[in-house]
C-alpha positions in Angstrom: 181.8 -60.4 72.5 183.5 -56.8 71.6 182.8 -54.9 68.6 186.0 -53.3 67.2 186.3 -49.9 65.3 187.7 -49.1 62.1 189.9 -46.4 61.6 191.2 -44.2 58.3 188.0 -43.1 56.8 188.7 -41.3 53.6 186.9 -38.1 53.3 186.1 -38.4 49.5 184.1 -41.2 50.6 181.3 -38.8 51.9 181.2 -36.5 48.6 180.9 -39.9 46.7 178.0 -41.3 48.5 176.1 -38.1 48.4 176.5 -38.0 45.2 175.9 -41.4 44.2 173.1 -42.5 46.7 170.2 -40.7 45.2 170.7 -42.4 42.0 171.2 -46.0 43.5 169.2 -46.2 46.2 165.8 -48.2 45.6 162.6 -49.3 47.7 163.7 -50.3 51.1 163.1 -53.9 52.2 161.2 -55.3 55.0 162.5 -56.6 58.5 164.3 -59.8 58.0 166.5 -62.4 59.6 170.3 -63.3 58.6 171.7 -65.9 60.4 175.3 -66.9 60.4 177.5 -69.9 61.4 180.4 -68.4 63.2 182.4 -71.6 64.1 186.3 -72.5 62.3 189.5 -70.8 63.6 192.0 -68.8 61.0 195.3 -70.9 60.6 197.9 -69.4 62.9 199.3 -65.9 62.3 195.8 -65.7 59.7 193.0 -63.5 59.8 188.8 -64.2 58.6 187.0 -61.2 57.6 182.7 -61.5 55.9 180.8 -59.3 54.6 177.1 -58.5 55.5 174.6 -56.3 53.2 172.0 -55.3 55.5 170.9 -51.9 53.9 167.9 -52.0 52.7 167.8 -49.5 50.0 171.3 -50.3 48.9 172.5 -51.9 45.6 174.5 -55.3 45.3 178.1 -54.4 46.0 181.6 -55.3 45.9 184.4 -55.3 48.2 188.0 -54.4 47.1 191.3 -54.6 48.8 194.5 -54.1 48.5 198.3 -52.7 50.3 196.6 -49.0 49.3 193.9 -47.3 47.9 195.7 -47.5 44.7 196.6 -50.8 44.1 192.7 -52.4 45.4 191.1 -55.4 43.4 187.5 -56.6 43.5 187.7 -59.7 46.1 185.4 -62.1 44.2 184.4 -64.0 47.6 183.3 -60.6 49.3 181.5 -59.1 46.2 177.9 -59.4 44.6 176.8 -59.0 47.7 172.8 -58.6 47.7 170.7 -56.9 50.6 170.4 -59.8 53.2 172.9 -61.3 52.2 176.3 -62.5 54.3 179.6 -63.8 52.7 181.4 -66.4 54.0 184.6 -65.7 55.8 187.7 -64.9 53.4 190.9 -66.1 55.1 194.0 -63.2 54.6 197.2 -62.6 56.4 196.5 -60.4 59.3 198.2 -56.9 58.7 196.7 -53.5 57.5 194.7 -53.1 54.1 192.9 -50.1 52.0 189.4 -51.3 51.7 186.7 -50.3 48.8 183.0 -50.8 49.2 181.7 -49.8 45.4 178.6 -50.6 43.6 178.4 -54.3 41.7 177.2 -52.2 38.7 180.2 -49.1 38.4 183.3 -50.0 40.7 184.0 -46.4 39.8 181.7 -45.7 42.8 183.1 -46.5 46.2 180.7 -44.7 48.9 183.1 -46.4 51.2 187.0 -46.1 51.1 189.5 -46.8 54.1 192.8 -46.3 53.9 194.0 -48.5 56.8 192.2 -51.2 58.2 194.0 -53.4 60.8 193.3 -57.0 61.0 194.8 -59.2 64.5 196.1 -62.6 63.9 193.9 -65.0 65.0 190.5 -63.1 64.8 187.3 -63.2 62.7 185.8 -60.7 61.9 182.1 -59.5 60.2 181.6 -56.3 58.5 178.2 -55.2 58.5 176.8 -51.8 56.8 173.7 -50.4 58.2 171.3 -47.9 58.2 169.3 -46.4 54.4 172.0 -45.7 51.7 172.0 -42.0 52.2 173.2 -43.0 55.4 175.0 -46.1 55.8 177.5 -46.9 58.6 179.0 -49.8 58.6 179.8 -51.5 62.0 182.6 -53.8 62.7 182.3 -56.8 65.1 184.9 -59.4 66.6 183.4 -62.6 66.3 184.8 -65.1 69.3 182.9 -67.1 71.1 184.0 -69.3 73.4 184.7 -72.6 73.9 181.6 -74.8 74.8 181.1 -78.1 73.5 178.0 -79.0 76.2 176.1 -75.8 74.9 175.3 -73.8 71.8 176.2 -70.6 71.9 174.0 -67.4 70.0 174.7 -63.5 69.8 172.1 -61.4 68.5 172.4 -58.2 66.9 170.2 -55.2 66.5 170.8 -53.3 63.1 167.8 -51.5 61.9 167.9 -48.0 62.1 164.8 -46.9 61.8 163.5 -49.3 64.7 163.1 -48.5 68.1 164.4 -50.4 70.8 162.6 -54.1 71.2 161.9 -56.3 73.9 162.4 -60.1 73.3 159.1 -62.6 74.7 158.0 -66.1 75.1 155.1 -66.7 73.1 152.2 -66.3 75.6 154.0 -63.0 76.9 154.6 -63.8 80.2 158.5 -63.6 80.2 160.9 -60.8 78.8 164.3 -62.5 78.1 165.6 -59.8 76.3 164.8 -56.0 77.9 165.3 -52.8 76.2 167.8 -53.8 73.2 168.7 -50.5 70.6 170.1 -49.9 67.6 173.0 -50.9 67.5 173.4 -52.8 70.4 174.4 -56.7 70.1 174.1 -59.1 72.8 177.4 -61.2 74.1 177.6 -64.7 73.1 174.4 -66.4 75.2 175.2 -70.4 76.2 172.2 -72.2 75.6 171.1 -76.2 75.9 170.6 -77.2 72.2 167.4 -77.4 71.0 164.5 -75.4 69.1 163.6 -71.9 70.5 160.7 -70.1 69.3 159.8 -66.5 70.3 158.5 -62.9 69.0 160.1 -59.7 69.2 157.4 -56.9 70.0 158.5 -53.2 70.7 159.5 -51.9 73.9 157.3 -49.4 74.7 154.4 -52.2 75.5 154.8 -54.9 74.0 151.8 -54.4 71.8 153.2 -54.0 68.9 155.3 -56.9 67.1 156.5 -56.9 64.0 157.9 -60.4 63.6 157.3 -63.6 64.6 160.5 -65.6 63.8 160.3 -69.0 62.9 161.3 -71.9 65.3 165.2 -71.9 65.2 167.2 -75.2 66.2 170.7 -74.8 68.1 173.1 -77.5 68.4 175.8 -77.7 71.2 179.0 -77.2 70.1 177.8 -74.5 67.8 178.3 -70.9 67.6 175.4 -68.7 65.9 174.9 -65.2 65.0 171.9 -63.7 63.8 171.3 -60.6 62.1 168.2 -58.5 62.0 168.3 -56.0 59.2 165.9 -54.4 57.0 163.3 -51.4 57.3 160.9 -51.3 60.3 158.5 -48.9 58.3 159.0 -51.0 54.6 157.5 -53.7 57.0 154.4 -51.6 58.5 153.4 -50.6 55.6 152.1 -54.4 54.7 149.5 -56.1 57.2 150.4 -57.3 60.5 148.7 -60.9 62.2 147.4 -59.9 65.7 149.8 -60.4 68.0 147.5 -63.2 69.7 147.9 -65.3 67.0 151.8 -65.7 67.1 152.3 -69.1 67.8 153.1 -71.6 70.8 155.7 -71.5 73.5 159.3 -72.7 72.8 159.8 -76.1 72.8 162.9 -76.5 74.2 165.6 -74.2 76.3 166.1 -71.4 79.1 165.5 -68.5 78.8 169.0 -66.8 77.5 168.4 -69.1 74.6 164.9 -67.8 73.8 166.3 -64.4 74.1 168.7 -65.1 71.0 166.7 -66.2 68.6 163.8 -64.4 69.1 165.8 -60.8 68.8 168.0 -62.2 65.8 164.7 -63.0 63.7 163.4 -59.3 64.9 165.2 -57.8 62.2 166.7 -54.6 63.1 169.0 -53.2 60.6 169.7 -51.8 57.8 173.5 -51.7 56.9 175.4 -50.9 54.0 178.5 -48.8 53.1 178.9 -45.7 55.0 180.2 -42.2 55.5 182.1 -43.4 59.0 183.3 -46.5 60.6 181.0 -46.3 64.3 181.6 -48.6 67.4 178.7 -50.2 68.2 177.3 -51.1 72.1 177.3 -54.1 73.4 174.4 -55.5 75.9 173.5 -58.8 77.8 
């Protein structure tokens, strides 16, 4: 997996957002898990672009698009978009577009605008805004996995800003299968046998501390997964935490890689909305 970079940031966008996000912003969210089906292929010479609200102070939104910034209409299959929330993929011509990211409430304000976004033939694509309102940054990531119809195949990705990096555990403890993952790192595509993974996602400094213990997720070969954590790592200590000794049993099925997947995606690590600046993200094993 590779996680492109958007270009053509207007700079009005900035003076919007600071002036809107204080009036729009409302209680962050806790830590939760978005998963995504990531399988289909564009028709030939097309292009699939989604949208994920993963901000989790943020407003519903809308997306518009259009040849410019002046000719952009609300796309109805990208908009109303809710915190946690991920569209499904809208099919368009590859080429370049203007792209709006405005409130549901007042298209009139557009925290994001981008003059020139370029879509490839033959490519998916998932835009995903992070961070708190006042400062969202949307990330853009290719989505291709590969061919595998023995194996299922899962990419992680770690979007909570205000969460340190986390290590991903079987449930007794005894085996890391994901080390040291930050904000906003993603993990490739990971093959896995299918079947039912269970894990918990603890932070790296010891391992004592976990904030989620994701439920049981089934894989099936021939499938391609991605799973989003967003949300607010503090909105989430602020309610009670189980002991970590009573998170639940050890997976039931699968190799390590596989645990590693699921357990990071249900960590929820993000927070993404519109932003200020389109940023390339990392990209780990």
């Amino acid at each position: 997996m590779r996680i492109a970079r958007i270009t053509g940031l207007v700079t009005a966008g900035a003076l919007a957002l600071a002036v809107a996000a204080p009036a729009m912003a409302a209680s962050p969210q806790k830590l939760m898990l978005v998963p995504a089906s990531d399988d289909g292929t564009p028709a030939a010479g097309m292009t699939w672009v989604r949208v994920l609200h993963g901000s989790p102070d943020a407003p519903k939104v809308d997306v518009l698009v259009g040849a410019d910034k002046d000719s952009t209409a609300k796309v109805d299959a990208l908009s109303s978009v809710s915190f946690g929330e991920i569209t499904d993929y809208v099919e368009v011509p590859a080429g370049t577009y203007a792209i709006k990211v405005c409130a549901s409430a007042d298209n009139a304000v557009c925290p994001i605008e981008v003059d020139a976004l370029k879509l490839d033939p033959d490519t998916k694509y998932t835009i995903a805004a992070a961070d708190m309102l006042a400062d969202i940054t949307p990330h853009v990531f290719v989505d291709a996995p590969a061919a595998n119809a023995e194996q299922a195949q899962v990419r992680v990705v770690h979007l909570s800003a205000d969460t340190p990096a986390v290590d991903v555990l079987t449930q007794n403890g005894k085996t890391v299968v994901v080390d040291n993952l930050a904000y906003p790192d993603a993990t490739d595509y990971l093959p896995l046998p299918a079947g039912t993974y269970n894990l918990k996602v603890c932070a790296n400094a010891d391992n004592s501390v976990c904030p989620l213990d994701p439920k049981p997720r089934k894989v099936e070969a021939g499938k391609a997964y991605s799973a989003f954590a967003v949300g607010s790592l503090a909105a989430t200590m602020d309610q009670e935490m189980p002991p970590t000794d009573t998170l639940a049993a050890a997976p039931e099925a699968g190799g390590s890689n596989g645990l590693a997947i699921l357990a990071l995606v249900a960590a929820g690590i993000a927070a993404f909305a519109f932003s200020l600046r389109f940023s390339p993200a990392r990209t780990r094993r």
